[in-house]
C-alpha positions in Angstrom: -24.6 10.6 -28.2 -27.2 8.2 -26.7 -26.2 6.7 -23.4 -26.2 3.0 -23.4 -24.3 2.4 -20.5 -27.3 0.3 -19.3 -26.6 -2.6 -21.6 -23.2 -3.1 -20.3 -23.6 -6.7 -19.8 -24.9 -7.5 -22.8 -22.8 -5.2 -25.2 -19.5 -6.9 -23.7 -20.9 -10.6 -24.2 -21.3 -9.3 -27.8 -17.6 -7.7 -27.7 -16.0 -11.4 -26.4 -17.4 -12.9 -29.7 -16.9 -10.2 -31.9 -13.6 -11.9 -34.0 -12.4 -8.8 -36.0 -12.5 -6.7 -32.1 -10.7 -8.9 -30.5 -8.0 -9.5 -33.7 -8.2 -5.6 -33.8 -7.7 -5.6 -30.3 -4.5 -7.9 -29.5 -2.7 -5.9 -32.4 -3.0 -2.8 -30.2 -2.8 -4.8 -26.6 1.0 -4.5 -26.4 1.8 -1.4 -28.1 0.7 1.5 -25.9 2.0 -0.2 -22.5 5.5 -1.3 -23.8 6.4 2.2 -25.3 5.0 3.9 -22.2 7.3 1.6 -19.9 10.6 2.5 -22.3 9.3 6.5 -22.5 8.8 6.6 -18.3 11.8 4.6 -17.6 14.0 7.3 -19.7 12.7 10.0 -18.5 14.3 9.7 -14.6 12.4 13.1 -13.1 9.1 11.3 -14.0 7.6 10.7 -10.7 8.9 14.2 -9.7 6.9 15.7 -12.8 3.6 13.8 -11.7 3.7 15.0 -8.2 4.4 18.8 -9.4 1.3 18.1 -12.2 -0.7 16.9 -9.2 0.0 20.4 -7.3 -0.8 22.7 -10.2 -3.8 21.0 -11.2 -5.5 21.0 -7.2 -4.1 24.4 -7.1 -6.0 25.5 -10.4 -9.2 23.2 -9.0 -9.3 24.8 -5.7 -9.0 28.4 -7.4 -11.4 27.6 -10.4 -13.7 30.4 -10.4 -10.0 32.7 -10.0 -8.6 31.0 -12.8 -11.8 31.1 -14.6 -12.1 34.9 -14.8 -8.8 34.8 -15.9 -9.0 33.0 -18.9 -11.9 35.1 -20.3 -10.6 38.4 -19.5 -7.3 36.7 -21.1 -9.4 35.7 -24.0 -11.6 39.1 -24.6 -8.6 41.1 -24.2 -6.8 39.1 -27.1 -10.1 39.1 -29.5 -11.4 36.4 -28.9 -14.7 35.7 -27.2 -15.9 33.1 -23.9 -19.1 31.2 -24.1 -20.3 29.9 -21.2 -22.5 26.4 -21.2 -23.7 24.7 -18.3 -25.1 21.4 -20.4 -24.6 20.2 -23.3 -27.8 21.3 -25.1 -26.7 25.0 -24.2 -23.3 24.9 -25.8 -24.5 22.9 -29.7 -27.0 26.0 -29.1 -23.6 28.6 -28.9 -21.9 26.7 -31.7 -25.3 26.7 -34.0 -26.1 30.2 -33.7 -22.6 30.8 -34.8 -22.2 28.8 -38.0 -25.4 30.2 -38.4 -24.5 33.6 -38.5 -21.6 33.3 -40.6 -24.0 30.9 -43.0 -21.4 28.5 -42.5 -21.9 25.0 -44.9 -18.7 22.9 -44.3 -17.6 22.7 -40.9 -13.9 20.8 -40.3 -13.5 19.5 -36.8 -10.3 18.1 -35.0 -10.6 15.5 -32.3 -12.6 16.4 -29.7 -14.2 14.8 -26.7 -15.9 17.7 -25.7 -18.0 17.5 -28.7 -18.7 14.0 -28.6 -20.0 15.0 -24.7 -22.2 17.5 -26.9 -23.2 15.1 -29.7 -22.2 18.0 -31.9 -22.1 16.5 -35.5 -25.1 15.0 -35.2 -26.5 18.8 -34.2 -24.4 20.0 -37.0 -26.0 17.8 -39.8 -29.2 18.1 -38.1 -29.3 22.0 -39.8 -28.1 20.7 -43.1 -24.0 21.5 -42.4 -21.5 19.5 -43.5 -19.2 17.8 -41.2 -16.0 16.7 -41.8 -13.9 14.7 -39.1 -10.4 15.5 -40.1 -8.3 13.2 -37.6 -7.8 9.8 -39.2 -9.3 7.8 -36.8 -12.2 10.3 -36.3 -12.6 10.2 -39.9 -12.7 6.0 -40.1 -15.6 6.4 -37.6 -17.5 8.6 -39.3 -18.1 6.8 -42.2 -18.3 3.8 -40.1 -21.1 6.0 -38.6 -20.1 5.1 -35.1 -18.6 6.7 -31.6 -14.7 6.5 -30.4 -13.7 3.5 -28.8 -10.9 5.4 -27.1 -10.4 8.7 -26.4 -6.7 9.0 -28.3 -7.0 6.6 -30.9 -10.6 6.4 -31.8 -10.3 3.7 -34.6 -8.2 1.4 -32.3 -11.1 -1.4 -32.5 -10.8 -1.3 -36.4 -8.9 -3.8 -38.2 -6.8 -2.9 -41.1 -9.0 -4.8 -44.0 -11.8 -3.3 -42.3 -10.6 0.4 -43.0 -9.5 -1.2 -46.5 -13.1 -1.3 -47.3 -14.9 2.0 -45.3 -11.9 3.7 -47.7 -13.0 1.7 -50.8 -17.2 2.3 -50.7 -16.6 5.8 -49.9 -13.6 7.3 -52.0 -14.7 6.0 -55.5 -17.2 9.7 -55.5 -13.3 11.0 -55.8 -11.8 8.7 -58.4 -10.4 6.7 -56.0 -11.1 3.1 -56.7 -8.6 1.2 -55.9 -8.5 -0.4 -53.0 -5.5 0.3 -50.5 -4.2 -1.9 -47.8 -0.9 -0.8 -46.5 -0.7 1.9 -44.1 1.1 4.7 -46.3 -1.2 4.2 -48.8 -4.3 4.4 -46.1 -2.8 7.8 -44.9 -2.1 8.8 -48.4 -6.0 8.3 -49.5 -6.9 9.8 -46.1 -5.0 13.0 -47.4 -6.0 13.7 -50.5 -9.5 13.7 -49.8 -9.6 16.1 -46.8 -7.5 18.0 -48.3 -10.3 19.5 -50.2 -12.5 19.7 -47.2 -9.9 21.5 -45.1 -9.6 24.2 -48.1 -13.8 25.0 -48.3 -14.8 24.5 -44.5 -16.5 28.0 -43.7 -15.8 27.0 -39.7 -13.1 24.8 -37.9 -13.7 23.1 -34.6 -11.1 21.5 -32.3 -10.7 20.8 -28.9 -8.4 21.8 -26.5 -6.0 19.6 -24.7 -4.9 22.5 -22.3 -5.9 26.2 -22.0 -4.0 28.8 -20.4 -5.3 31.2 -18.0 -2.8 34.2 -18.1 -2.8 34.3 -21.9 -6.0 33.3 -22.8 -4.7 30.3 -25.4 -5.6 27.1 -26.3 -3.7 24.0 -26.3 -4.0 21.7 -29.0 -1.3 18.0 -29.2 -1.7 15.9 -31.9 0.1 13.4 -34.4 -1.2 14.4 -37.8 -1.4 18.6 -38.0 -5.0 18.2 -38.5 -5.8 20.5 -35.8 -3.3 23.2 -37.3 -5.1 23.1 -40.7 -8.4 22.7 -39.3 -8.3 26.3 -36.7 -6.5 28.3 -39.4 -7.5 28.1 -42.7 -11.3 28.6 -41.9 -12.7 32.0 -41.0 -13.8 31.0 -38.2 -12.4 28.8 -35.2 -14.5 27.4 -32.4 -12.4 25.8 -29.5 -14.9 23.4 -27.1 -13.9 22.9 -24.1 -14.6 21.7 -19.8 -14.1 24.0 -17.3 -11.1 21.7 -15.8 -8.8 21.9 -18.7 -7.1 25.2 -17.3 -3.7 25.6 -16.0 -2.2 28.6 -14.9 1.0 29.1 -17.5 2.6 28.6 -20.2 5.5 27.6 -17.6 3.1 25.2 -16.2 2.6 23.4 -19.7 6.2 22.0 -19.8 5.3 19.9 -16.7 2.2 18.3 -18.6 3.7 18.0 -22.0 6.5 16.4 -20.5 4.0 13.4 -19.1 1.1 13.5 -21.8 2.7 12.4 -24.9 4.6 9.2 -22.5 1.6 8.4 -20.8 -0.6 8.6 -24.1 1.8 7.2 -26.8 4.7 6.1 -24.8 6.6 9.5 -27.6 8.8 11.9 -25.7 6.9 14.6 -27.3 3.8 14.5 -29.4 4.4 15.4 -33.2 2.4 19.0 -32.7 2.3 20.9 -29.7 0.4 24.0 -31.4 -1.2 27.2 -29.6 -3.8 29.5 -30.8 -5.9 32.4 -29.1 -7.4 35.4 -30.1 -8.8 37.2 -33.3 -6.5 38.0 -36.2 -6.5 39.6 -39.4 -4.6 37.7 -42.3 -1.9 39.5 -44.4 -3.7 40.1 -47.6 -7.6 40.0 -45.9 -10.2 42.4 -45.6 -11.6 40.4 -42.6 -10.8 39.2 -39.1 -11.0 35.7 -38.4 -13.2 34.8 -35.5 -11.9 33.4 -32.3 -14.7 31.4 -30.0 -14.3 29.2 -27.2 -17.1 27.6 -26.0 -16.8 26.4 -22.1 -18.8 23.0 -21.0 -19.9 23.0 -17.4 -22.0 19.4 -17.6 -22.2 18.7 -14.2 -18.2 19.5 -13.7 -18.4 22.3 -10.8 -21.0 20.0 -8.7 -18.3 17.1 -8.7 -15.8 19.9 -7.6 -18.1 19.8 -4.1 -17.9 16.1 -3.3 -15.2 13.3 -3.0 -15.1 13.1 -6.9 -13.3 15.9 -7.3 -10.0 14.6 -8.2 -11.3 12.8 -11.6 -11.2 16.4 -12.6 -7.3 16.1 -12.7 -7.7 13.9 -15.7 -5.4 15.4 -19.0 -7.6 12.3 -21.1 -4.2 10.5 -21.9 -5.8 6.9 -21.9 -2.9 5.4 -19.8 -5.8 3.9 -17.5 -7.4 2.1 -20.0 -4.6 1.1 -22.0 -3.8 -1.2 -18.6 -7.0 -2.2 -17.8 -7.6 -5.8 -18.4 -11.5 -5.4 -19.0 -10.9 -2.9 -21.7 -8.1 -4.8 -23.5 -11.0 -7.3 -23.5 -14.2 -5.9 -24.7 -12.8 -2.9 -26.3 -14.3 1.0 -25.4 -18.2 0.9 -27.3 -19.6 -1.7 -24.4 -19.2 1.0 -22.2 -22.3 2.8 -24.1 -20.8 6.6 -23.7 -18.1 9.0 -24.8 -15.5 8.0 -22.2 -14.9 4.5 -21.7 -12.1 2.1 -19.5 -11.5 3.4 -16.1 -12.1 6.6 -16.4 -15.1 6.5 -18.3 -16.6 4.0 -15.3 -16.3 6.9 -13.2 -16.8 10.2 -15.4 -19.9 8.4 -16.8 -22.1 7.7 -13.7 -20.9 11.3 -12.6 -22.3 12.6 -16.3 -25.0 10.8 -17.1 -26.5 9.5 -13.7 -25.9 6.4 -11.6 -29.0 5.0 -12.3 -28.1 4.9 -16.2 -24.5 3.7 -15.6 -24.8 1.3 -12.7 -22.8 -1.5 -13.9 -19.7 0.3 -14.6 -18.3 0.7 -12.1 -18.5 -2.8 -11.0 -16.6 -3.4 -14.6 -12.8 -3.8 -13.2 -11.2 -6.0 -11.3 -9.4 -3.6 -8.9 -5.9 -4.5 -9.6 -5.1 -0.9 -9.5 -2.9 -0.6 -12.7 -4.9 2.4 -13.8 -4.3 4.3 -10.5 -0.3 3.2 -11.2 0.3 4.8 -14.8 -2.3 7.6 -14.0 -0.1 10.8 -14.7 -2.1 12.7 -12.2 -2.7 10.7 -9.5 -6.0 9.8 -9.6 -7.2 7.4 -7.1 -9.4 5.7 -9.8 -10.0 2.3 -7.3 -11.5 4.4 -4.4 -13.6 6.4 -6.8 -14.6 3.0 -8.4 -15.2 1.4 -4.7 -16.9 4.6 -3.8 -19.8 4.5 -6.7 -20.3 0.6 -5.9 -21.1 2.1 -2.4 -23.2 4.0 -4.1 -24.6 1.5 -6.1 -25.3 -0.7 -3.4 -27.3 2.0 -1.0 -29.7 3.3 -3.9 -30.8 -0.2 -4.4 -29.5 -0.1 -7.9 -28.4 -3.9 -8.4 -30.5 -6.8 -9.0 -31.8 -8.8 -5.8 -29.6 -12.1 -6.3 -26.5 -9.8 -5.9 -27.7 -8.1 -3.6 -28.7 -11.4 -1.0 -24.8 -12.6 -2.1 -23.5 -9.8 -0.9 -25.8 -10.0 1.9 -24.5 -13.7 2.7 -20.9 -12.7 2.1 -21.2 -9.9 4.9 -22.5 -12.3 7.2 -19.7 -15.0 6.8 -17.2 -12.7 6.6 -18.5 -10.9 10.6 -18.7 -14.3 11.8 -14.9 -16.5 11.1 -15.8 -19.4 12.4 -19.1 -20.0 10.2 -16.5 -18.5 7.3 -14.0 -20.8 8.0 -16.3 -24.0 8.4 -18.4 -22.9 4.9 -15.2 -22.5 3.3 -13.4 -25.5 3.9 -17.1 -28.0 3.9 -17.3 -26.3 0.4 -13.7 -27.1 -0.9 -13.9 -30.7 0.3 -17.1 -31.2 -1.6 -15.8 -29.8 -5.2 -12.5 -31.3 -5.1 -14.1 -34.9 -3.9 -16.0 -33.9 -7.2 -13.8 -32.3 -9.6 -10.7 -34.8 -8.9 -10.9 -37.4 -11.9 -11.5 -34.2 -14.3 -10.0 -31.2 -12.8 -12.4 -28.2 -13.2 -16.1 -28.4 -13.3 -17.8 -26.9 -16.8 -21.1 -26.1 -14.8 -21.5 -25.0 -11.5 -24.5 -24.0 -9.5 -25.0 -19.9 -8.8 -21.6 -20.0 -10.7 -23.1 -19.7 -14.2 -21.4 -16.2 -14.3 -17.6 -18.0 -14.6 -18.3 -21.3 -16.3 -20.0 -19.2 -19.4 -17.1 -18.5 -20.4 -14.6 -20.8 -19.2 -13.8 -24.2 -16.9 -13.9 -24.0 -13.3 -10.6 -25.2 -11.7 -11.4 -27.8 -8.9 -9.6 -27.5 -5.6 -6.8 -30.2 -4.7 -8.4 -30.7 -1.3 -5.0 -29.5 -0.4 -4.3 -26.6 3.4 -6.1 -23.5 2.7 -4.2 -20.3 2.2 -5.3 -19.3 5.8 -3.5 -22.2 7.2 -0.7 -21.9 5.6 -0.4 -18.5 6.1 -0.1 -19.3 10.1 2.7 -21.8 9.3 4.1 -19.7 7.4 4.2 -16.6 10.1 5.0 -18.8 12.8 8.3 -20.3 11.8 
């Protein structure tokens, strides 16, 4: 997937105007945050459950290489076999050479973010393969021919008559002309095309929500049984994968099922909770079906070094982004990579490089919602604050920002100056702004007015000052 993260800016001034997004968009504002509140509230051992997901996960983190071995011996000794990949060139190279061996021609794949890190289907087609996305909202996108715009519901920016159509352009090769506009119907459609697709694929690729290192399995949640059809009807079944997804148990899972489904969804439990690992032969068959996982470093182990190691906690529930005010308003493809929101403004620059993803970390507003409904933990504001540190030292924003800041440290070490700047400049704009209220332009404040007034001051004490009244009585 091409990295675009670069064109931040411009891609979420296109996103602000973009009517069907942001219809597409309010729709889905409420929905996840509400049903989460109700599911967390029920649920009384919740914070109790996040701490103990917290300690298992820093205890597998610290441990990895342990836990590592584990799973593969776990794996080999089941049948199965443990690809290792440190980028992402090295594991479409595993995955090729073994639809190529088994002349594979239809590949199914369940949702996986892993292979959009890869850019997987595109490898896949690139050697003439078929490739069929069989989660719904995978499958709108792909013959929308674009990228996830969140990493559980993929299709979230998509408005129903826009579905309506993808469905009615591409389903009339199947005798399915008319066009369908309620949801049942969309599903039904949805079904009886993959069906086919499900029966012929030669290879079946999902990813892996959790695996388990004492067993060797995989973990697979999902609303739809896609990823049930999609690992066992194929001869072959290819599990992609990061190194941080282990835990240690099956004992361990309960903690994280227990807070995935409410953080994601706001269910109590997702719809399938399904577990596969190892080789085995089918009652009635000659041959063994094939068991591969294929294990993404990408940069993963470095972060385990520095003070970014806790955004390896992350179980990809999309809580973070599901809160995050910037998101709700541009929507995940301004971003310009596989993870966007929160998260995605940290994994990204981690991923990609800093230089290539400079401006997004600067993307939030630090209210720290997505560091509150994280159900690990993860001290997404201090990462953020971290990489604008970052940011700032390499020399990586543009000079006006950087003689702003400049100006803003200067005030700020010297209160009187600050004090005497601040209050000269609120007696100017609200001896300005009083018959009107706000100001529509402003000078060096181009970056608000764009996109909305300016509220004038009333000339009225400063917060400081009334602060001190306040404390004193």
């Amino acid at each position: 997937m091409e990295v675009t993260s670069s064109q931040f800016k411009s891609r979420s001034k296109v996103a602000l105007v973009n009517e069907e997004l942001q219809t597409a968009l309010r729709k889905s504002r409420g929905g996840f945050v509400d049903k989460r509140k109700v599911a967390v509230d029920d649920l009384t051992d919740f914070e109790d459950l996040r701490k103990r997901a917290v300690a298992i996960k820093n205890r597998v983190l610290t441990n990895l290489d342990h836990y590592l071995d584990q799973y593969e011996k776990s794996v080999t000794d089941s049948g199965g076999h443990v690809h290792w990949a440190s980028t992402p060139q090295q594991a479409v190279e595993i995955i090729l050479d073994i639809c190529r061996r088994v002349d594979a021609r239809c590949v199914t794949k369940g949702k996986s973010m892993i292979g959009e890190e890869m850019s997987l289907n595109d490898a896949l087609e690139s050697q003439g393969i078929e490739v069929v996305e069989t989660d719904l909202g995978e499958y709108i996108i792909q013959l929308a021919k674009e990228s996830p715009s969140h990493i559980i519901a993929p299709a979230i920016h998509k408005t129903r008559r826009q579905i309506t159509e993808l469905f009615h352009q591409h389903h009339a090769k199947y005798g399915l002309t008319q066009k369908v506009e309620e949801v049942a119907t969309i599903v039904n459609e949805a079904r009886t095309v993959l069906r086919e697709q499900f029966v012929k694929a030669d290879v079946g690729i999902t990813g892996a929500n959790f695996l388990l290192a004492d067993s060797g399995s995989s973990i697979l949640v999902t609303n739809e049984g896609n990823g049930d059809l999609t690992s066992t009807l194929p001869k072959v079944h290819i599990v992609t994968a990061s190194i941080e997804k282990l835990i240690p148990s099956i004992s361990d899972l309960s903690v994280f099922l227990r807070i995935l489904a409410r953080s994601a969804t706001g269910q109590e439990m997702s719809s399938y909770t399904s577990i596969y690992g190892g080789s085995a032969r089918a009652e009635g068959m000659d041959e063994t079906r094939e068991y591969h996982v294929v294990m993404l470093d990408n940069g993963r182990s470095k972060m385990l070094e520095g003070e970014f190691w806790e955004m390896l906690r992350c179980i990809r529930c999309g809580a973070c982004m599901n809160h995050c005010p910037v998101y709700q308003s541009i929507g995940g493809h301004a971003y310009g990579w596989v993870y966007p929101g929160p998260m995605g403004s940290v994994w990204t620059p981690l991923l990609v490089g800093l230089q290539n993803a400079a401006n997004l970390p600067n993307a939030c507003t630090m209210n720290g919602r997505c560091e509150e409904v994280c159900p690990v933990k993860i001290p997404l504001p201090k990462l953020l604050r971290s990489l604008r540190n970052q940011i700032f030292e390499r020399g990586l924003i543009d000079r006006m920002s950087r003689l702003g800041l400049w100006i803003w440290k200067m005030l700020s070490l010297c209160p009187p100056m600050y004090r005497l700047v601040m209050n000269s400049t609120s007696f100017v704009l609200s001896r300005l702004g009083r018959r009107s209220g706000s100001f529509r332009r402003l000078p060096l404040g181009s970056g608000w007015t764009e996109g909305r007034d300016f509220p004038a001051p009333t000339g009225g004490a400063t917060f400081v000052s009334q602060w001190k009244s306040r404390t004193s009585d």
